[in-house]
Structures are given as structure tokens and as C-alpha cells.
C-alpha positions as CSV (number, residue, x, y, z in Angstrom):
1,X,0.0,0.0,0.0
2,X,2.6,2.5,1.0
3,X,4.5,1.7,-2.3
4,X,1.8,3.0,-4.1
5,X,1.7,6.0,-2.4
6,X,5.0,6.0,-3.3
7,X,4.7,5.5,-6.4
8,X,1.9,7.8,-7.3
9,X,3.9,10.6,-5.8
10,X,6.5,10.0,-8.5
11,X,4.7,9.9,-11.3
12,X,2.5,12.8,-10.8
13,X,5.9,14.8,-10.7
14,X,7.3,13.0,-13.7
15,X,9.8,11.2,-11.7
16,X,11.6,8.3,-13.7
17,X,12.0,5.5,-10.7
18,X,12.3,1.6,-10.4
19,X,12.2,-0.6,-7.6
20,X,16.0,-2.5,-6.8
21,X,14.7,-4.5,-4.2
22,X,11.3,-6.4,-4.0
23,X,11.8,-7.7,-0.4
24,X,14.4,-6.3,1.5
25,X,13.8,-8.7,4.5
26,X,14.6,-11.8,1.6
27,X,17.3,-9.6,0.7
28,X,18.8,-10.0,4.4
29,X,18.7,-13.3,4.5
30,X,19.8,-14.4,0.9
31,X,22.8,-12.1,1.8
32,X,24.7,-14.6,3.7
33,X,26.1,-18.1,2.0
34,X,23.8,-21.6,2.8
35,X,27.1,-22.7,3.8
36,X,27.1,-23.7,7.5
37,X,28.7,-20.6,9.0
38,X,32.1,-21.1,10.5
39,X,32.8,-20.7,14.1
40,X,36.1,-19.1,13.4
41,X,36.9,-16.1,11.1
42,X,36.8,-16.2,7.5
43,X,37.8,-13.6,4.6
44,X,35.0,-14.9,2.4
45,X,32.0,-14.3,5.4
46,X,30.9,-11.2,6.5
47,X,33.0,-11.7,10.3
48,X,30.8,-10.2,13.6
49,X,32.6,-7.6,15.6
50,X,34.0,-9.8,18.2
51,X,35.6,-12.8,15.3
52,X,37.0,-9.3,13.8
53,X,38.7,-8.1,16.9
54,X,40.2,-11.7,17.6
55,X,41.2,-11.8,14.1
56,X,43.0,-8.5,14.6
57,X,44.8,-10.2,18.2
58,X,45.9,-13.1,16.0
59,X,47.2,-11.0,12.7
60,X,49.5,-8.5,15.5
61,X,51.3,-11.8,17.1
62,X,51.9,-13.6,14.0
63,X,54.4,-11.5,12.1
64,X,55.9,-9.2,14.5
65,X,58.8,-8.2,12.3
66,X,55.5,-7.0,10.1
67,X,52.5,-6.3,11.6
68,X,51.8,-4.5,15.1
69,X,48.4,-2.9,17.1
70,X,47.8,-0.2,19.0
71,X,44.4,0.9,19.9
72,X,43.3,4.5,19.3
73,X,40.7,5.2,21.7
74,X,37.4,3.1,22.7
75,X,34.2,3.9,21.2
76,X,31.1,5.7,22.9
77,X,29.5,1.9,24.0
78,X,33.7,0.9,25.6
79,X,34.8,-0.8,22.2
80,X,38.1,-0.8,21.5
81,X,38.9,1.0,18.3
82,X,42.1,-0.9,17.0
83,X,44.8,-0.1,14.7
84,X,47.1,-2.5,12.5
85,X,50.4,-1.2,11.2
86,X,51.8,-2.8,8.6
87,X,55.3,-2.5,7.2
88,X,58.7,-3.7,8.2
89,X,59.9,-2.6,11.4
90,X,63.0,0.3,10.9
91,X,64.8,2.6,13.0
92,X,63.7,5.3,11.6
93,X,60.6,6.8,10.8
94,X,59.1,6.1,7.6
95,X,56.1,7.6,5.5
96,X,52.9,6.4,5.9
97,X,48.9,5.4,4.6
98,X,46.2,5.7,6.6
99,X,43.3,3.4,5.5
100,X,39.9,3.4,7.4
101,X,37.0,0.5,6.3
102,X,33.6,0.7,8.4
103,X,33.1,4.1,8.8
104,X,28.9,3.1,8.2
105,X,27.5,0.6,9.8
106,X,26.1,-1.0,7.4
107,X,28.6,-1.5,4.6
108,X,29.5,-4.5,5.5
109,X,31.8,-5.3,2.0
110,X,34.3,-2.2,3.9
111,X,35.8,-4.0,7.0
112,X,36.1,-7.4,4.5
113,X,38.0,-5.3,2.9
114,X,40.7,-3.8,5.5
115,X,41.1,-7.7,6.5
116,X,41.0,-9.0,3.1
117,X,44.1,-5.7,2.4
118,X,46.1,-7.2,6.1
119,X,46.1,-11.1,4.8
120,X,47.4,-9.8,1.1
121,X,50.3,-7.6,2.8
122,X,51.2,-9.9,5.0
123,X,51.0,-13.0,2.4
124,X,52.6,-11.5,-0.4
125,X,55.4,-9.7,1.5
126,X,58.5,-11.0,0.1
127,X,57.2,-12.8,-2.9
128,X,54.9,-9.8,-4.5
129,X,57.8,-7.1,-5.4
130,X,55.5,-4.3,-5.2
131,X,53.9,-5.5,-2.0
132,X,57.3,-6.2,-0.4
133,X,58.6,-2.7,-1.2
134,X,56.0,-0.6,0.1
135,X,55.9,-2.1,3.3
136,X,60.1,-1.6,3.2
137,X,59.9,1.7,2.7
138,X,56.7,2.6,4.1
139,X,54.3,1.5,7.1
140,X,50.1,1.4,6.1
141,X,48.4,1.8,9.0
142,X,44.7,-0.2,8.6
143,X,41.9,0.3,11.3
144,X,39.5,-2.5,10.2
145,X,36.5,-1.0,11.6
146,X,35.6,2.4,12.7
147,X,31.9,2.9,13.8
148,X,32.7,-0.2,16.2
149,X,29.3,0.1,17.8
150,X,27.1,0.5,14.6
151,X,29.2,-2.4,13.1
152,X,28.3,-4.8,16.3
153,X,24.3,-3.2,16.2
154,X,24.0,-4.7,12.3
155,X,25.0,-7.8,13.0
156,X,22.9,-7.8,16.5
157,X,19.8,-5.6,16.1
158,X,19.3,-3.5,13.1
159,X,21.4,-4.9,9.4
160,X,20.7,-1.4,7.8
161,X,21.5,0.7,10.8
162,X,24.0,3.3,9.1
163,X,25.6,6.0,12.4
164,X,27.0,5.4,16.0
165,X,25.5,4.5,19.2
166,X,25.9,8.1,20.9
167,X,22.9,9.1,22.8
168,X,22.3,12.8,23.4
169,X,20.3,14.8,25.9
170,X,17.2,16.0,24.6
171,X,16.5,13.3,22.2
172,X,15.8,9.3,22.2
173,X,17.5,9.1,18.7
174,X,20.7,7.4,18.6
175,X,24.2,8.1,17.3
176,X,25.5,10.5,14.8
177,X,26.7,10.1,11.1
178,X,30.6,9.9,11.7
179,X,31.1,10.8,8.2
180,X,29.1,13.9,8.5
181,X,31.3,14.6,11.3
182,X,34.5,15.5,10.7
183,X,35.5,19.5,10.3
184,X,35.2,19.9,7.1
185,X,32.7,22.2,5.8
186,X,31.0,21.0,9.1
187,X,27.3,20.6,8.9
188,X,26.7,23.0,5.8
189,X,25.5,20.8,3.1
190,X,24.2,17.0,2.5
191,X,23.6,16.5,6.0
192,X,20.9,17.0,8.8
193,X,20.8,18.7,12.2
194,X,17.9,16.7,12.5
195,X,19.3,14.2,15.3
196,X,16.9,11.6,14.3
197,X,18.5,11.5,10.4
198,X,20.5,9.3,9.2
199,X,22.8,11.9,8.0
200,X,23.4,13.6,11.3
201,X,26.1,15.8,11.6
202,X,26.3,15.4,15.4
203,X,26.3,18.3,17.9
204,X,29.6,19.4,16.8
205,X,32.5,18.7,14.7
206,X,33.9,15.5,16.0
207,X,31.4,15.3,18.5
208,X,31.2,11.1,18.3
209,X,34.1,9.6,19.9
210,X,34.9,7.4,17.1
211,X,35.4,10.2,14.5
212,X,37.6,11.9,16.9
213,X,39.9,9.4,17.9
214,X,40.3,8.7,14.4
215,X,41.3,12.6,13.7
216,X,43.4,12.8,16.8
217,X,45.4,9.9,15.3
218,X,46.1,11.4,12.3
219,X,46.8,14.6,13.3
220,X,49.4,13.5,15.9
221,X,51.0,11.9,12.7
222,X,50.3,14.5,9.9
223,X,54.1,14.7,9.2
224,X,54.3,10.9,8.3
225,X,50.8,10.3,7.1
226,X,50.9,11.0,3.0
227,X,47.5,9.4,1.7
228,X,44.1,8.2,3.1
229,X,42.0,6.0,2.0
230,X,38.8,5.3,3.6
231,X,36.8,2.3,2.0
232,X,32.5,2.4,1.8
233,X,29.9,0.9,-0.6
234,X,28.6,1.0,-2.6
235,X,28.6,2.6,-6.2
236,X,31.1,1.7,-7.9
237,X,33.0,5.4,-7.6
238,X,36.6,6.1,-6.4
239,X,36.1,9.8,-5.3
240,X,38.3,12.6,-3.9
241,X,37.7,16.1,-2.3
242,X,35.6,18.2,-2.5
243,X,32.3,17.1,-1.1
244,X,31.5,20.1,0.4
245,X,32.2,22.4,-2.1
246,X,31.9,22.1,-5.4
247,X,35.3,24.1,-6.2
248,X,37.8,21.7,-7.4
249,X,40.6,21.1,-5.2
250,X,43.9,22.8,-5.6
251,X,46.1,19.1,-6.7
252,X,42.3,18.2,-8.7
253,X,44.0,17.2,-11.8
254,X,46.9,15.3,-10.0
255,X,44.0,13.4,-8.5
256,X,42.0,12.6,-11.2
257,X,45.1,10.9,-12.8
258,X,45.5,8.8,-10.2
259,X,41.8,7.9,-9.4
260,X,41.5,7.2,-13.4
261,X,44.9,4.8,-13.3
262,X,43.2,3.1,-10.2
263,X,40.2,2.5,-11.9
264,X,42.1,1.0,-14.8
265,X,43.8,-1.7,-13.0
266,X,40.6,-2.3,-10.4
267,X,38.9,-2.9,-14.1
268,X,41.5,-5.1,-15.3
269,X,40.7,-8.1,-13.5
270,X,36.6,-8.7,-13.9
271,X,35.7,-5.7,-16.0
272,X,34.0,-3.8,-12.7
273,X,33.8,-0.2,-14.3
274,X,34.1,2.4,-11.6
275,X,33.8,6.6,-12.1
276,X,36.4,8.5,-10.6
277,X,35.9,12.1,-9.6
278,X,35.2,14.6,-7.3
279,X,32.8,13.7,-4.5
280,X,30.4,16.6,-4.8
281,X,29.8,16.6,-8.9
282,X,30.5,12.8,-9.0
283,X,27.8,11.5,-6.3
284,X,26.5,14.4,-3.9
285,X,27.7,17.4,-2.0
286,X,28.2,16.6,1.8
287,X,30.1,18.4,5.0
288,X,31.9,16.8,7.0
289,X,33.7,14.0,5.0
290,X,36.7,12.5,6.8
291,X,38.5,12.5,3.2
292,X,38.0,16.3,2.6
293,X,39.0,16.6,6.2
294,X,42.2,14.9,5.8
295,X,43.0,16.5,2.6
296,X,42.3,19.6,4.3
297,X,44.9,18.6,7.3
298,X,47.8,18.6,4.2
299,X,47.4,14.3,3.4
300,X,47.9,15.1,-0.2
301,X,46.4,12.1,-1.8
302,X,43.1,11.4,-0.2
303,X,40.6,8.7,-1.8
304,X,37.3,7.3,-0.7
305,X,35.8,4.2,-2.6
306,X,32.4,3.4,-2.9
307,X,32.9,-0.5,-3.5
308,X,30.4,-3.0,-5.3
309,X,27.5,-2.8,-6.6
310,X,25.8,-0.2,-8.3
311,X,22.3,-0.9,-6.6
312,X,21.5,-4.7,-7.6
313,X,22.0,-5.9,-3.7
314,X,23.3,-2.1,-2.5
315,X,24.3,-2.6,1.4
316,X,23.2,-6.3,1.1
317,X,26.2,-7.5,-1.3
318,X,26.3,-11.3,-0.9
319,X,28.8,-13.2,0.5
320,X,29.6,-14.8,-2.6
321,X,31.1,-11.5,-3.8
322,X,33.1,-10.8,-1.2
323,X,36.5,-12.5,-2.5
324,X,36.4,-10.6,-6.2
325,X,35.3,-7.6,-5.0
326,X,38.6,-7.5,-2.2
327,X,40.5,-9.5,-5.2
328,X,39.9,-6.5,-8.0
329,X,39.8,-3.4,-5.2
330,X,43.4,-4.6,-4.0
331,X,44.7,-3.7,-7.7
332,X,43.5,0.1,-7.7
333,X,44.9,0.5,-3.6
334,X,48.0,-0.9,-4.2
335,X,48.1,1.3,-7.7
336,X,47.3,4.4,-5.2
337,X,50.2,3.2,-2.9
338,X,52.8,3.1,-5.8
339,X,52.2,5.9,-7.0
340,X,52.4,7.8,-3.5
341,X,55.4,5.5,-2.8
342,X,57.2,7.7,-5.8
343,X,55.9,11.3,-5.0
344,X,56.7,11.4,-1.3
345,X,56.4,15.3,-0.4
């Protein structure tokens, strides 16, 4: 009934619209492989919050001449918000990227990713020569899930919950949208001060504790930290700044090249086509991005993907296409590393 509503709206304003998903509750369920889940972690399941977090234990004591954690800050619920850094240990300080999956909630494709990224570094180090020279000359730091609390919610309460857990006085809505909270462009476009949307800025820039700890990171280590990379879905797009401006940024055509040569290689593998471009003409304007933040901080090279698909699943990507969509998006990062690997500034 409410679909025809809907529907009737649309049409009597001559809007062009289709309908991606019939039954989104099917959709939910259909999601996740007939396979008999396995207790343990997997790279080819979508992993809970606590098989990530033991996965991350495991990953830091296995290689320690590669691979270390540190944890950055707890989230608003206690959850430990924790760090990987990859890259052969050195005396000296090296150059580094900082790559964020999770950010929303429900983009579940993003923190398979980040692990997906740590097993590739860490298997291919010393066989893979463009693997095994990044992480000699430079460390990639990878926080495998962000919105900690959000993530945990999905797979508990709510799949298509999308912000934190914050509560605030003066409302019974929950949590913020951390990637309308970051100070960039704060709250002035493609985002709500409506605490009960989903694209709530928060009550202030870096208000939720996640976004902050996240920016207090990076800005401890601005003078090491040359690219970001923060990983969502879905679209298909591999976007840079600006989202909350529609003036093109001041390195836009350096940026471009890159995205485009990214996109390339991502494509060369299973034909995924991808559009590279500026955030705000390529998707939607919207304050507050941490990747127009960041770029705004000095990281020069500052990329956020919108992974598979274009709308077919959306949020509810199945399981099955988990291994090539980390398989083809590990060609256009590692492209992105190379290439900031040989313009250090």
C-alpha cells in the first residue's frame, strides 16, 4: 500500500523511478552463504565484531617483524577502536597510509575489505615485489572497523542501521553520522541537524568519539601520514575532495590521474567499471567528510571508494562476492600506494 503512495507521488511529478529491491527482509537473508557458518573467522563471510577483533589479536602476534596494534581510543558503548600497522619494522621513521573501512555501519563489503588488504600484505610480503617494497619503505596503517558500535548493532539488532550508538540529551534518537562529522565544511550541506536522520552531523564537529579518535590519530601523525583511504559501498565510484564544495581542489587534476589509473587496474581483472571524480559533482555534495578533512589537514592524496555494486544488492552485497570484489579493489589500492610510494612530499 505505501508503495503506491509511493509510487503515485512520483509519477504525478514526472519522476523516472524503479524498484532495486522487491523484499528487502529476503534480501537479508539471501545475503549470507547456505554454507554452515564457520565458528572461526573467515575472509570470504561477513565476520561479527568480536571474530574481527580476535582476528586482529591473531594478525598483530603472528608476524611481528611486520605487523603490530595499537588501539586509538574506545568507542562511545567501551569498544576498543584498533589499529594495525603494517610494514617492516626500521629505526627510523618512515612515510605512511592511513586506511579506514567501516566508517557506516552498514557497509558490510568495507571491513572485509581492510582484512581481506592485512592477509594480502602480509602473504605477499616477500614474494609480491610491489607489496614487499611498500611495506620496506613505508608503514600502512589499517583500522579494520571504525563505527565499532554501529558495526556490532548490524549484525545484532538493526542490518541497515548506518551512524554510531551516541545518545544525546534532549533526544531518544541514537548516534551520529561519523562521516558527516568530521570538520570539514561541518554541517553546511548534505547532512541534517535533524538528530533523528541518518545523515546527522552530530552536535559538533567530531562530537562522536569514534570520529575523533580517528582525527586525533592522524593529526598527531600529519608529518608521516601521505595518503588516506577510507573504504564504503557502494557505487562503484573512487572519489576525492571536495564534497562540500563544489570548487575543485587545488592538486584536482593530479587526483583525477591517479583515481582514473586506479580505476584502470581495479577494471582489469573482472571488467568492474568504476567513475572517478570529485565527491560533490561525481555523487552528492556533503560536509563533514573525513577525506575532505584529511585533505584539508595537508594528506595530499586522499581517496574514498564506494565498492560494489551499483544498486542490484546495494548494502546487502552477498557473500559470494566478497573474495572478487577484495580480489579487483586490491589492484586500484595498491596502484594508489605506488604511485604515493614515488611522489613522497
Amino acid at each position: 500500500m505505501y508503495l503506491d503512495i509511493v509510487s503515485t507521488i512520483l509519477h504525478q511529478n514526472d519522476m523516472e523511478h524503479e524498484v532495486l529491491i522487491e523484499d528487502l527482509q529476503s534480501a537479508i537473508e539471501g545475503q549470507i552463504d547456505n554454507r554452515p557458518s564457520p565458528r572461526t573467522h573467515s575472509y570470504t563471510k561477513y565476520n561479527s565484531f568480536d571474530k574481527v577483533q580476535s582476528w586482529i589479536h591473531s594478525m598483530a602476534s603472528s608476524n611481528a617483524d611486520l605487523i603490530s596494534k595499537q588501539t586509538i581510543g574506545n568507542s562511545y558503548e567501551g569498544r576498543p577502536m584498533t589499529l594495525l600497522k603494517l610494514g617492516k619494522k626500521s629505526s627510523s621513521v618512515k612515510p605512511a597510509i592511513f586506511m579506514d573501512c567501516g566508517i557506516h555501519a552498514r557497509e558490510w563489503i568495507s571491513p572485509a575489505f581492510c582484512q581481506w588488504f592485512v592477509k594480502e600484505a602480509l602473504s605477499t610480503y616477500g614474494s609480491d615485489s610491489q607489496m614487499t617494497s611498500l611495506l620496506n619503505e613505508m608503514d600502512v596503517y589499517v583500522l579494520p572497523v571504525l563505527n565499532v558500535d554501529g558495526y556490532d548493532y548490524t549484525h545484532k539488532s538493526n542490518r541497515m542501521w548506518r551512524k554510531t550508538r551516541s545518545r544525546k540529551s534532549g533526544t531518544s534518537c541514537i548516534g551520529a553520522d561519523p562521516n558527516r562529522n568530521f570538520d570539514a565544511g561541518w554541517c553546511t550541506v548534505g547532512a541534517s541537524n535533524n538528530p533523528c536522520s541518518d545523515t546527522y552531523c552530530g552536535s559538533r564537529a567530531e562530537s562522536e568519539i569514534e570520529a575523533k579518535n580517528v582525527a586525533d590519530f592522524i593529526r598527531r601523525n600529519k608529518s608521516v601520514i601521505k595518503a588516506y583511504i577510507t573504504v564504503h559501498s557502494y557505487s562503484q565510484l573512487l572519489l576525492f575532495p571536495y564534497a562540500y564544495t563544489f570548487e575543485l581542489a587545488a592538486t584536482h587534476s593530479e587526483l583525477m590521474k591517479v583515481a582514473e589509473g586506479a580505476s584502470a587496474a581495479l577494471r582489469s581483472l573482472y571488467g568492474t567499471r568504476y567513475t572517478s571524480g570529485p565527491a560533490a559533482a561525481t555523487i552528492y555534495p556533503a560536509a563533514g567528510g573525513s577525506d575532505d578533512w584529511a585533505y584539508d589537514l595537508g594528506v595530499k592524496y586522499s581517496y574514498t571508494f564506494e565498492l560494489r555494486d551499483t544498486g542490484r544488492y546495494g548494502f546487502l552485497l552477498p557473500e559470494s562476492q566478497i573474495k572478487p570484489t577484495c580480489e579487483e579493489t586490491m589492484l586500484a589500492v595498491k596502484y594508489i600506494a605506488a604511485y604515493v610510494q614515488k611522489n613522497l612530499y
